[in-house]
C-alpha positions in Angstrom: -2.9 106.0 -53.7 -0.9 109.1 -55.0 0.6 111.7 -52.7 -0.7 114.7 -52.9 0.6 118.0 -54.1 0.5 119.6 -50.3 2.3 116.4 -49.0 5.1 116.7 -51.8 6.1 120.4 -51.4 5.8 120.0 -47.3 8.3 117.4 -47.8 10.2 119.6 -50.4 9.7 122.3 -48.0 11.7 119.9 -45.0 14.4 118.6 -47.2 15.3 122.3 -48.3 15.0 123.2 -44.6 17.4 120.5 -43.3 20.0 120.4 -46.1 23.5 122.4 -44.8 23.7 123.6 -48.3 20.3 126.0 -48.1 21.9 127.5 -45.3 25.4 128.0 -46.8 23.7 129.7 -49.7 21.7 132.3 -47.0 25.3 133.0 -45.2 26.5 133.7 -48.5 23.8 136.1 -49.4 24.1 137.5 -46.1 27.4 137.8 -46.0 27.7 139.6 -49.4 25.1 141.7 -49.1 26.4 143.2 -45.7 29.9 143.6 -47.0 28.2 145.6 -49.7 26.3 147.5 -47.8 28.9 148.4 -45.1 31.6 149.4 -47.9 29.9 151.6 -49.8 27.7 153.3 -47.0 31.8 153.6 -45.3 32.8 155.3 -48.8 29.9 157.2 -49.2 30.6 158.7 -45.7 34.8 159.2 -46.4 35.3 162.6 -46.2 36.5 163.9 -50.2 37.1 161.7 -53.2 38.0 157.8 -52.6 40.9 157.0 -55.2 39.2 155.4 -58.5 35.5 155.7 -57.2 33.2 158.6 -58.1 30.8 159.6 -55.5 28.7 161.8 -57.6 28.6 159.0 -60.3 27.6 156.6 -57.5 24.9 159.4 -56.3 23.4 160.2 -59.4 21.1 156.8 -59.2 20.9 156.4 -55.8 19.6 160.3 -55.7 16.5 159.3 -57.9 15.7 156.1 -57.1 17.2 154.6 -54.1 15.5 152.2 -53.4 15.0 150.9 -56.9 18.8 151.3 -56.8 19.4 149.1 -53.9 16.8 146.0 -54.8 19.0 146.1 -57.8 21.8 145.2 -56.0 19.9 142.4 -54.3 18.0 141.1 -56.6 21.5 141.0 -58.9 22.9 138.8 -55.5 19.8 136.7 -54.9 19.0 135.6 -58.3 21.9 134.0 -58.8 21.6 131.8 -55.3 17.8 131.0 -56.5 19.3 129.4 -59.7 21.3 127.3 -57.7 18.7 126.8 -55.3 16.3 125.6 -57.9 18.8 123.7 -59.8 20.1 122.5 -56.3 16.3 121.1 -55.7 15.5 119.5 -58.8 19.5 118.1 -59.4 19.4 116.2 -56.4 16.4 114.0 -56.6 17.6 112.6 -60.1 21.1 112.4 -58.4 20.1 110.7 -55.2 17.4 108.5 -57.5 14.3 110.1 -54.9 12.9 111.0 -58.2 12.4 107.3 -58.9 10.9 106.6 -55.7 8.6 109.4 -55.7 7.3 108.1 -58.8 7.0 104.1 -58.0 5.5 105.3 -54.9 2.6 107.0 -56.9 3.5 110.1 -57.3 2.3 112.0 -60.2 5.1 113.7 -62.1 2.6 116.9 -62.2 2.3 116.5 -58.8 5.8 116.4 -58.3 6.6 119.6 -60.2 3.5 120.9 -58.9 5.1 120.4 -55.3 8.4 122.2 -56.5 7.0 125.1 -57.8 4.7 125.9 -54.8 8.4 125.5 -52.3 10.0 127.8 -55.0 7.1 130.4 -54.9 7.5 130.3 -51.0 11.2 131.0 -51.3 10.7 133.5 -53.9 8.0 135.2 -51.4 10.3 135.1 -48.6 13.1 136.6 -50.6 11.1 139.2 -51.8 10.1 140.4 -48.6 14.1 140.0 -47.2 14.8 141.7 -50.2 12.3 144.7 -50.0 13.7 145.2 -46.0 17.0 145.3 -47.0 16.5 148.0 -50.1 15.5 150.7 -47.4 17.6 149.5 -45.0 20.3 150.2 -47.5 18.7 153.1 -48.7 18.3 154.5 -45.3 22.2 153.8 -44.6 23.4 155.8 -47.6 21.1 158.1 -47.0 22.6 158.3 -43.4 26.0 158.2 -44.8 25.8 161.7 -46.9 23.4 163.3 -44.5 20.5 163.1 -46.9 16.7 161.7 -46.7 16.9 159.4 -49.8 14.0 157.6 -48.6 10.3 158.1 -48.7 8.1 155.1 -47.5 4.9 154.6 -49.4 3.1 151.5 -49.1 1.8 151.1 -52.4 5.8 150.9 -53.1 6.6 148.8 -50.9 4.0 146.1 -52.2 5.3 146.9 -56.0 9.1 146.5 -54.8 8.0 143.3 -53.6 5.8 142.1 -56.5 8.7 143.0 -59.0 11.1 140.7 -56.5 9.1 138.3 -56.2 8.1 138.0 -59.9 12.2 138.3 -61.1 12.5 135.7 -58.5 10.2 132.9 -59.6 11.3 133.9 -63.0 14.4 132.6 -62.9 13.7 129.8 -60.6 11.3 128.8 -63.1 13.6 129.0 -66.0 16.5 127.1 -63.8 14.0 124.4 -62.7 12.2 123.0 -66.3 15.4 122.6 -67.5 
């Protein structure tokens, strides 16, 4: 009797949830991205010109797209900790030999990878959706800062901020995973 697919990626799903490192890598993102944000919402909001940074520079792109600007920024952060997450997934099992007892235990390898993709797509997902709350929270914080609306709320753009997330996302959790 093989395991199925849903059996696998709840158990993916459980191991990623329990391990100390999946919840390093979130403070980490967390961390960063707050210390980004604070900083240049606090030098945004500096009265004159900060030595060696150029406000209007930093304006020009945040001024016509913000929040395109800002899931940048995340997206730049998070797809780096979804490479190590995915390589942090697949790494372990060959590492810890679960791989092997997956497999004796009638696993299918499709199944298997199956099971990793759909936890990857979940994380992806979730990410996306972080990701798409923290671009106009961003953009409503510099936006704040200079005493400027730089954000406009559409829902068709929120759904396409997210899609594009997502889809970066999975991309390189995808390409970090089948290798």
């Amino acid at each position: 009797m093989s395991a199925s697919v849903a059996t696998l990626a709840r158990a993916e799903a459980y191991r990623m949830a329990r391990q100390r490192s999946t919840w390093i890598l979130a403070g980490i993102l967390l961390g960063y991205l707050l210390i980004l944000l604070v900083s240049f919402a606090a030098i945004l909001a500096a009265p004159g010109q900060v030595e060696g940074f150029d406000k209007e520079t930093f304006l020009a792109p945040l001024r016509a797209d913000t929040v395109g600007f800002t899931s940048t920024i995340f997206l730049g952060t998070t797809g780096i900790l979804v490479v190590v997450l995915a390589a942090m997934s697949v790494g372990q099992e060959f590492s810890r030999g679960t791989v092997r007892s997956l497999l004796l235990a009638g696993a299918t390898r499709r199944a298997f990878g199956v099971a990793k993709f759909v936890v990857l797509a979940a994380v992806a997902a979730l990410l996306a959706i972080v990701g798409v709350a923290f671009a106009y929270g961003a953009a409503g914080a510099f936006g704040a800062a200079i005493g400027e609306r730089l954000v406009t709320v559409r829902a068709g753009d929120v759904a396409w901020r997210a899609l594009a997330l997502f889809v970066s996302l999975m991309g390189w959790g995808v390409l970090t995973a089948s290798l």
